[in-house]
C-alpha positions as CSV (number, residue, x, y, z in Angstrom):
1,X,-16.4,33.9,-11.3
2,X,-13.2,34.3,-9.9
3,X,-11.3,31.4,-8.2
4,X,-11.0,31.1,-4.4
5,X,-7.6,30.2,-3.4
6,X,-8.9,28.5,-0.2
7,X,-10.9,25.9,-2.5
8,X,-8.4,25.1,-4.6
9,X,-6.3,24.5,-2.0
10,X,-8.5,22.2,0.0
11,X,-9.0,20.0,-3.4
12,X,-5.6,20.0,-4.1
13,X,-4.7,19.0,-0.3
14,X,-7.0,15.9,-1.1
15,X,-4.5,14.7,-4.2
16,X,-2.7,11.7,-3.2
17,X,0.5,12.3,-0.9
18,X,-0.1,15.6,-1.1
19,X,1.3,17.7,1.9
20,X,-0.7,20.7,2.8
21,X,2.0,23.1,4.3
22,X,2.5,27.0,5.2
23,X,6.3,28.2,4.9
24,X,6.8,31.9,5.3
25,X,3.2,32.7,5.7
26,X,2.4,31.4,2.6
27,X,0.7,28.2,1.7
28,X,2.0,25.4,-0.5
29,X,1.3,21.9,-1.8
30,X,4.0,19.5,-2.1
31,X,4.5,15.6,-2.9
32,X,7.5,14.9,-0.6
33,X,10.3,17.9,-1.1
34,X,9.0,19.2,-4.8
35,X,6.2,21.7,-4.3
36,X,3.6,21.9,-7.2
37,X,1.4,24.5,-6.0
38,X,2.0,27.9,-4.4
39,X,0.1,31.1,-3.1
40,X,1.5,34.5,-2.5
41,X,0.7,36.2,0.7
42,X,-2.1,38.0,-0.3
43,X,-3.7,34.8,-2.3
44,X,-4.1,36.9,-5.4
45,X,-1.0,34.9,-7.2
46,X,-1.0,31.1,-7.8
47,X,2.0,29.4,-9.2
48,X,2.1,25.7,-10.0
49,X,4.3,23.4,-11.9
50,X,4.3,23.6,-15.6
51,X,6.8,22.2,-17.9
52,X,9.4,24.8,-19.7
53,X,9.2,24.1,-22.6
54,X,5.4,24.8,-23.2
55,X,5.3,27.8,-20.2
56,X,6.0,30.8,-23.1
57,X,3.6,29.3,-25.2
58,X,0.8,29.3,-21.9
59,X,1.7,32.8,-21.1
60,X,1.1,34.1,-24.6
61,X,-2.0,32.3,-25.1
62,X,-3.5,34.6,-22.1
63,X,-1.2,37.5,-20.7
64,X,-3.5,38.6,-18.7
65,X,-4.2,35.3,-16.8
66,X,-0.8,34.1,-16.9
67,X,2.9,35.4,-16.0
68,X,6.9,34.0,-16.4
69,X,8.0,33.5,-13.0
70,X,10.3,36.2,-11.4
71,X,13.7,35.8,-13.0
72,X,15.4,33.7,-10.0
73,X,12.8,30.9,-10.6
74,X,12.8,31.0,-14.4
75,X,15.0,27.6,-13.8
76,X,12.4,25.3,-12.4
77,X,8.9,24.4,-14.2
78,X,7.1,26.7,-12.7
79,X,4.2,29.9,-14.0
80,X,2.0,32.1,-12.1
81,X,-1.3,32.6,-12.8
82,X,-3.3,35.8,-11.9
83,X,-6.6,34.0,-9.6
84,X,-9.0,36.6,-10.5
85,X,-8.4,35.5,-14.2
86,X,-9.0,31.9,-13.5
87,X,-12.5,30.2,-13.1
88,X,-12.3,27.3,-10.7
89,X,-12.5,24.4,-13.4
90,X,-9.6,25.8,-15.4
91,X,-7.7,26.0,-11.9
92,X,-8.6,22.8,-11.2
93,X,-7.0,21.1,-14.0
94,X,-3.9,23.3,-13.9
95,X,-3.6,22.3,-10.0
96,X,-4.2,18.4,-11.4
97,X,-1.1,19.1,-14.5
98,X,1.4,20.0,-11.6
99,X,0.7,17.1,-9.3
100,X,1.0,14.9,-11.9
101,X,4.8,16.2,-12.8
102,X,5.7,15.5,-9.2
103,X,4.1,12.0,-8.7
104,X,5.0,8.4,-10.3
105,X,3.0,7.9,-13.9
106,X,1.0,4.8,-12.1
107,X,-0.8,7.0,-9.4
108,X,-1.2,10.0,-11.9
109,X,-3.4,7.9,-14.4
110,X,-4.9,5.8,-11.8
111,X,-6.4,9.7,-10.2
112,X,-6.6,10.6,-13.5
113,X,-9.1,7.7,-14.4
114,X,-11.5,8.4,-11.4
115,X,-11.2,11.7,-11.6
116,X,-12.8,11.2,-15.5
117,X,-15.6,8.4,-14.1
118,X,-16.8,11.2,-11.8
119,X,-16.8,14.1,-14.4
120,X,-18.8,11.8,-16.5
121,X,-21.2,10.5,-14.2
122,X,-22.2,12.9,-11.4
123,X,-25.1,10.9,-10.5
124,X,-22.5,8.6,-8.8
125,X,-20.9,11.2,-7.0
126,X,-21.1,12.0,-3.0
127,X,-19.9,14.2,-0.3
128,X,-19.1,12.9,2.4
129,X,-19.6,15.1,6.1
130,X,-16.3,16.3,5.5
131,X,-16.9,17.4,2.2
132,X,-14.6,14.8,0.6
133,X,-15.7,13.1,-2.4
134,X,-16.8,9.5,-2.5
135,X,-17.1,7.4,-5.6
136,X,-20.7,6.0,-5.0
137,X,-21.1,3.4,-8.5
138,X,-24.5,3.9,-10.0
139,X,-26.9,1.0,-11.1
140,X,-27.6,2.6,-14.6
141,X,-24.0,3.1,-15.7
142,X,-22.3,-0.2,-15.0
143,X,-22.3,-2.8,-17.8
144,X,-23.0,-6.3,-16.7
145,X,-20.2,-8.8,-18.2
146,X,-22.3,-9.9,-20.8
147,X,-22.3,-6.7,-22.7
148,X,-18.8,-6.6,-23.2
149,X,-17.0,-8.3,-26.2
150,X,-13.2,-9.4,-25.8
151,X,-11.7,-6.3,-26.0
152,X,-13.7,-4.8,-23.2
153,X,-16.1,-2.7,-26.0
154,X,-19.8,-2.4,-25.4
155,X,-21.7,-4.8,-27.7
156,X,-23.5,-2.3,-30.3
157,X,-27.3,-2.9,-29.9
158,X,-29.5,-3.5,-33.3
């Protein structure tokens, strides 16, 4: 299923210091000045911050999902992907990769972390009336203090 730009960019808007803005009729996410995430006019293109480096590589994995940027932006980290290409976890996780090039490494594994606790325990996972998500811990997946060792393992049962 194709990805809906309008839901990607309401979870992005959620990131930490995210900025939800519209320049030029077209809508972009940015932490402070550096924008990560960007929609065409039409909402049919998404770019997003990717490092150089690895960007040829990405586009040649998937051509038809992915695209160099236009030559005058071939300087900054930055690729376009085709939406129609993309299903909405894959967005997802692109959308997370470029906030975390444009926010300090402490915040970016701290989101990272809870981000993880809720893929791998949906039972502990609410929407709030806004549709925001809230971290709700579940009885059956903590582990009481006892059940850890010294280096924070859980104890093997026999």
């Amino acid at each position: 299923m194709p990805t809906r730009p309008h839901a990607i960019y309401s979870w992005g808007s959620e990131l930490p210091r995210t900025d939800a803005v519209v320049v030029h009729g077209r809508r972009k996410l940015r932490v402070g000045s550096m924008v990560y995430l960007s929609f065409d006019a039409e909402e049919t293109v998404m770019g997003f911050g990717y490092p150089k480096l690895e960007r040829e590589a990405l586009v040649a994995s998937a051509p038809e999902t992915f695209q160099l940027p236009r030559a005058s932006d071939l300087r900054f980290n930055w690729v376009v992907a085709r939406l129609e290409a993309l299903d909405q976890d894959e967005a997802r996780e692109l959308v997370l990769d470029a906030w975390d090039m444009v926010v300090p490494r402490f915040l970016a594994r701290q989101t990272r972390l809870t981000l993880d606790m809720v893929r791998h325990d949906r039972r502990g996972f609410e929407l709030d009336a806004r549709g925001s998500r809230t971290l709700v811990p579940a009885a059956s997946t903590r582990s009481s203090p006892a059940s850890l060792r010294k280096n924070g393992s859980p104890r093997a049962t026999k």
